[in-house]
Each structure stands twice: as C-alpha cells, then as structure tokens.
N, C-alpha and C positions, 0 to 999 in steps of 0.2 A: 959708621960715623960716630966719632965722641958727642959725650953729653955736655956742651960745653955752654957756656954765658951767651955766646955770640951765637950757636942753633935754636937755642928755647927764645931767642931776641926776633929772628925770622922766621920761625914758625907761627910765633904771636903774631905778627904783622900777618902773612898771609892768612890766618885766619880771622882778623878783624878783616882784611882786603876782603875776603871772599865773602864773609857776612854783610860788608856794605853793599856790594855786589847785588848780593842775593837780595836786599832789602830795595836799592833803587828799582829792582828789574821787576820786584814785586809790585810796587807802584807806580812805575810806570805801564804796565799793564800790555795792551798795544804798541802803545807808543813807548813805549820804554828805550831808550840810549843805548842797550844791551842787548838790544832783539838779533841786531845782525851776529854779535858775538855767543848767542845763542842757538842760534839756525847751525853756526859753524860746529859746536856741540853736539847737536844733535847729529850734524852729516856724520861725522867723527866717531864719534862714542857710539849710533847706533845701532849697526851692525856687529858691535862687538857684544851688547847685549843683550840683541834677538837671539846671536846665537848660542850665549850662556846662557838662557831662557829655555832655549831647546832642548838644551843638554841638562838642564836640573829640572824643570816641570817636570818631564816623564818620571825623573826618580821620583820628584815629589808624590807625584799620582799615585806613583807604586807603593812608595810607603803608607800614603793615607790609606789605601784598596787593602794593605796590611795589616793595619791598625785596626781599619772599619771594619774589615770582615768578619770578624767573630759578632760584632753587632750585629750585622746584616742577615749573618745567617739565624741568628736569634728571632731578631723581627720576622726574616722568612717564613721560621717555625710555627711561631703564634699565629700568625696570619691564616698560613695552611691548617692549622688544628682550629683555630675559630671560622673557619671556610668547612670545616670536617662538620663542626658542632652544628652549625646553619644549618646543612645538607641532610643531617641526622632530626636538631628537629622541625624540617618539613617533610619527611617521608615518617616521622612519628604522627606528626598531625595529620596526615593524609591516611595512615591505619587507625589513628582513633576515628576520625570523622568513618569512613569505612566499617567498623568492627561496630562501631556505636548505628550506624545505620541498620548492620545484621540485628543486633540485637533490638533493636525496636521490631524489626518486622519477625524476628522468634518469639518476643511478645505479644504480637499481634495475634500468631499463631496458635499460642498455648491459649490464651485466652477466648478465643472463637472455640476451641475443644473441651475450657475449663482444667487444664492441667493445672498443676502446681509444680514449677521446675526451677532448677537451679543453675542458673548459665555457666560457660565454661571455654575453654578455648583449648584445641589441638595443639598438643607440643610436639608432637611428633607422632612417623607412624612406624608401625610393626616392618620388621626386616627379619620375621618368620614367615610357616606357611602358612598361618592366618594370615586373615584380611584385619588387622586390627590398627587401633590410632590410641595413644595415651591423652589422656585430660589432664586440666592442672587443677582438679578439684578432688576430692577424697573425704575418710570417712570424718573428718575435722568439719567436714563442710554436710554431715549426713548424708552421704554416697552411701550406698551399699551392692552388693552386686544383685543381678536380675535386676537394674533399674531401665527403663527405656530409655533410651538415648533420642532426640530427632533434633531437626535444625528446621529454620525458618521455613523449607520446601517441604518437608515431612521425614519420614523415618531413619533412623542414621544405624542404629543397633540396639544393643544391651549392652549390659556392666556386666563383666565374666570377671575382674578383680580389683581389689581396692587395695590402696597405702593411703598413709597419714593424711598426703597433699595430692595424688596421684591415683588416676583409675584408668583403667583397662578396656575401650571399649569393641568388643566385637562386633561388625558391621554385617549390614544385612547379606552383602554379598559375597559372606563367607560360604566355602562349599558344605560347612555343618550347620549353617543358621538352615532354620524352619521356621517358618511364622503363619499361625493361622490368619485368613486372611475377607474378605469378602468385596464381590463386587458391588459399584455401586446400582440403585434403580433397582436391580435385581432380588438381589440381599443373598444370592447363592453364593455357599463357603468355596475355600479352596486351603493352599499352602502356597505360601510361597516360597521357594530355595535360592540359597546366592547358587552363582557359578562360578565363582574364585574370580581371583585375577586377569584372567584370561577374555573376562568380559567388561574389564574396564581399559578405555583409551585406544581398543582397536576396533571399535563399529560392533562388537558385538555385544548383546543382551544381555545383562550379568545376571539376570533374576527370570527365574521360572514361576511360573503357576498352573497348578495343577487343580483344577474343577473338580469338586467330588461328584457332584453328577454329571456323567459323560453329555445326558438327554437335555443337559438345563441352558439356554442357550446363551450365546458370548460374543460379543462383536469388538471390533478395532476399534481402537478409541474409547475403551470404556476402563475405568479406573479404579484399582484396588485400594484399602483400606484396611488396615489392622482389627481381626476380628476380635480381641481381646483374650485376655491367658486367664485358666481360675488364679482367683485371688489378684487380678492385675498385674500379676510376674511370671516371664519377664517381660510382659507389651500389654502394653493400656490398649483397648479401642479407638478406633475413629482418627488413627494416624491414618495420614496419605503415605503411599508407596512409590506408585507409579499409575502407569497407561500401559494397557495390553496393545502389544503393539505388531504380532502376528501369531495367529493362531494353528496349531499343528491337528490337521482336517481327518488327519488319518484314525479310522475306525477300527472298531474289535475290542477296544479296550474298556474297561472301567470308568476311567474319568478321561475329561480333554485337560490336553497341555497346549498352555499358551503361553509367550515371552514376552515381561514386561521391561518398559523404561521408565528406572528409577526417576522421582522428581529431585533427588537430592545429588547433587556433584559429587562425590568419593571423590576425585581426585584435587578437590578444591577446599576441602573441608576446614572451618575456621571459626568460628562462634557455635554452640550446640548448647543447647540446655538439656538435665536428665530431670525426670519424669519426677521429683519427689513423692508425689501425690496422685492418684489416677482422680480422673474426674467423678461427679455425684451422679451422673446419667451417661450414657453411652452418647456421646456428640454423632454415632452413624458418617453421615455424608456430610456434615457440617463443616468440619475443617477443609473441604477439599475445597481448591481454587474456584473460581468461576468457569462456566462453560468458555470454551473460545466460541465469537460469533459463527454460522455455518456461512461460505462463504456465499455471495451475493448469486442468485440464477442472473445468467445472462437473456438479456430482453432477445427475440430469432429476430433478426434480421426482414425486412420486406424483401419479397420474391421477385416484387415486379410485373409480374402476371397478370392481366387484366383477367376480374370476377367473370363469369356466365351472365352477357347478356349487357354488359357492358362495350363502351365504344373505346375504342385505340384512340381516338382523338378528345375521348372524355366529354362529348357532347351525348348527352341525354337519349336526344331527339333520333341520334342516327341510331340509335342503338335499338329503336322498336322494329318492330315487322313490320312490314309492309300492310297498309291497309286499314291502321289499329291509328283509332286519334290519342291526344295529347290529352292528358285529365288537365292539362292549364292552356286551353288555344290562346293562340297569343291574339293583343288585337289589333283590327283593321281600322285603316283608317279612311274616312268618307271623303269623297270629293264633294 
C-alpha cells in the first residue's frame, strides 16, 4: 500500500478510535459500554494466543536454562565445596576434642610415673618387617634415639631413629624387642618379647614373658611393668605393659614362660608421648591402673530342708518328744 495523504489520515483516526476505546472501557470498569465487545475479543483472539504462548514459552524456558546455566552450575559448585568445608571442619573438631582427650589422660599418666615427655602423633606405620610407626616429632623437638615411647595405656616402644621433624619408633611387639621387665606384688624379673605381627588383630598374644625364676611363682591376672635399662635407655621403669594372661605349666626348664596382653592398642595408635626425662625414683607399681573390682560371691540359695528337730508344719510344740514339757506352758484358764 502507498504512503499516501489519505493512509497516514486513517490510520490517525483509528488510532485516536482505538485510544478512546481503550480509555472509556477503562473507566467504565464493570460496567463499561465495551464489555460485550470485549468478551467478543477475547472468544476470538484467545486461542490464537494460548497457542503462540505454547509455542514460545518452551523456547523461552530453553533459552533462559541456557543462559542460566553457567550460573547455576557455578552456585552448584560453591554450595558443594562449602557443604565439603562443613563436613571437614566437623570431623576436624571431632579429632581435636578426641586427640585432646588422649592427651590429657597421657598426662595423666606420665605424671602418676613422674616422666618428662614430649607428646607426639603417629603419621604413619612401617610397611617393613618391623613392627614400626613414624612420629612427627624429631631431634628439633630433642628426640634422640633409645628414647621410650608409651601412650596413655602404657608402653608403646623405643626410638630406633631420628630426622629433623621425624622419628622412628619400634614397638614393643617387635620380634627383636626385649625389655626387662617385672611383676607386680611380687617384684620377680623377667623379659618380655614381641611376637611380630602375627600376634596382632588375630586373638593371639603378641608379647611373651619369660620368669627368670622358673621356682618364683605367677598367676593370671597379674601385671607386668618396665624394670628399667642402665642409664634409663632405652626404658624408664614403672611403664605398664600388660596382663599375663596364660601361663605355659610345662616343667624342666630354667625359667616359666607366660603370654601377656598388651594394655596399649598397636593397631589403633595416635597421640604418644617420648620419655624425655626418666623420672627421680622408680614409680614400681604406681602407674598401673586400678585393680578391677573381684566380682560379687553369690549369696547359696535356701535348701528348704527342714533343721533336726524341727516341725514340717513350723509349730514348735509338735516338734518335741513325746513326754518332754514346754519351757513356756501356756495358760489355763479358771472357771
């Protein structure tokens, strides 16, 4: 269609038309003049727009899901990495509350014995044929080797080597540890040996002790203790070990042999302090735990059995012999 005088002249009109339109039908509200010619609009024009609505939302959505997505996978990230950081520090706060409780009660330890030690934490252990675990403390920290090793339960090993930040400890239940050793009540020596690997995590005993007198006697349940090295290297005194826990009866020999259980977990090991200092007196039996209570005798049962001399029916009276009066006659009474 040309641009002519007389098109730009009717399109002005219908657009003032359609503005006035839209202006009465606006204030007339409800009642508006235009409502019916409204309704007819809408029957009309509806469905022509629901269904272009159909057909452009989804692209719309798509594009937005396109646009957005780099954003979202963003937010994703953070979310997941500060859900990471959470999770990290509550199982950090759960090994410090944890390692910090160890270490009060290795304190507790050293101090009922009189050590002087220097606490320390297992970084890892040996994957040779020793029985060994590294520490993260060294000679920066005055480690030296021959020092004792023990943990809150008692005895852990010695320092066999040092680095700067880093020492080497070999455990007692190596098959070349020896440690003099002594029981307690008693005071008779012995040695104790590891027995490798092979006596840790499958039921069996990893520690041996050998009685130096065959004659001196030993019983289950009774508990060894570190008898002390000259010069206090490499084992202070008055460390706990363990509990003899069966004794091998068999005779002819020199000394008895008995198998102890360690008080210390090997396979759990994680806060340890080393011995800096031996103590000023031999603590003996002092650092070992308390006795366990022995447990309760049972009260015997009643038999049920009526005594000698005694009545089945629990009267007194029937229960004398014939003939024999009462030390309490009862009384009569007068008519």
């Amino acid at each position: 269609m040309k641009d002519t005088r007389r098109t730009r002249v009717v399109l002005g009109a219908l657009i003032v038309t359609a503005l006035a339109m839209i202006t009465v039908d606006y204030r007339g509200g409800e009642h508006s003049p235009l409502r019916g010619l409204r309704d007819v609009g809408a029957a009309v024009f509806g469905p022509v727009e629901r269904a272009s609505a159909s057909v452009v939302r989804p692209v719309g959505d798509t594009f937005d899901a396109i646009t957005d997505a780099p954003g979202e996978r963003h937010r994703a990230d953070r979310l997941e990495r500060e859900n990471q950081r959470l999770r990290e520090q509550l199982r950090a706060g759960r090994l410090d509350q944890d390692r910090s409780a160890q270490l009060q009660r290795l304190l507790g330890t050293a101090g009922a014995g009189g050590y002087r030690i220097r606490a320390a934490q297992v970084i890892s252990a040996g994957q040779g044929f020793e029985d060994t675990v590294t520490i993260d403390v060294g000679t920066r920290n005055g480690i030296r080797t021959d020092m004792t090793v023990m943990s809150a339960q008692g005895l852990v090993g010695r320092v066999t080597r040092v680095g700067p930040a880093t020492a080497t400890v070999l455990l007692a239940t190596d098959q070349t540890s020896s440690i003099g050793s002594r029981l307690e009540d008693s005071k008779e020596i012995g040695i104790v040996q590891g027995r490798g690997r092979r006596g840790l995590g499958n039921g069996a005993t990893p520690l041996r002790f050998q009685l130096l007198d065959a004659a001196a006697p030993m019983r289950v349940g009774q508990r060894v203790v570190t008898l002390g090295s000259q010069g206090e290297r490499p084992y202070v005194p008055g460390v706990p070990i363990g509990v003899v826990e069966r004794i091998d009866n068999s005779s002819g020999g020199l000394t008895r042999t008995a198998y102890v259980r360690p008080f210390v977990r090997f396979t759990s090991l994680d806060v340890v302090g080393v011995v800096v200092a031996p103590p000023r007196h031999d603590p003996r039996d002092a650092v070992l735990p308390p006795k366990p209570a022995p447990p309760p005798t049972p009260t015997p049962a009643p038999t049920g059995k009526p005594s000698p001399g005694a009545s089945p029916s629990g009267d007194p009276a029937k229960a004398r012999p014939r003939g024999t009066k009462s030390p309490h006659p009862r009384p009569t009474s007068e008519d």
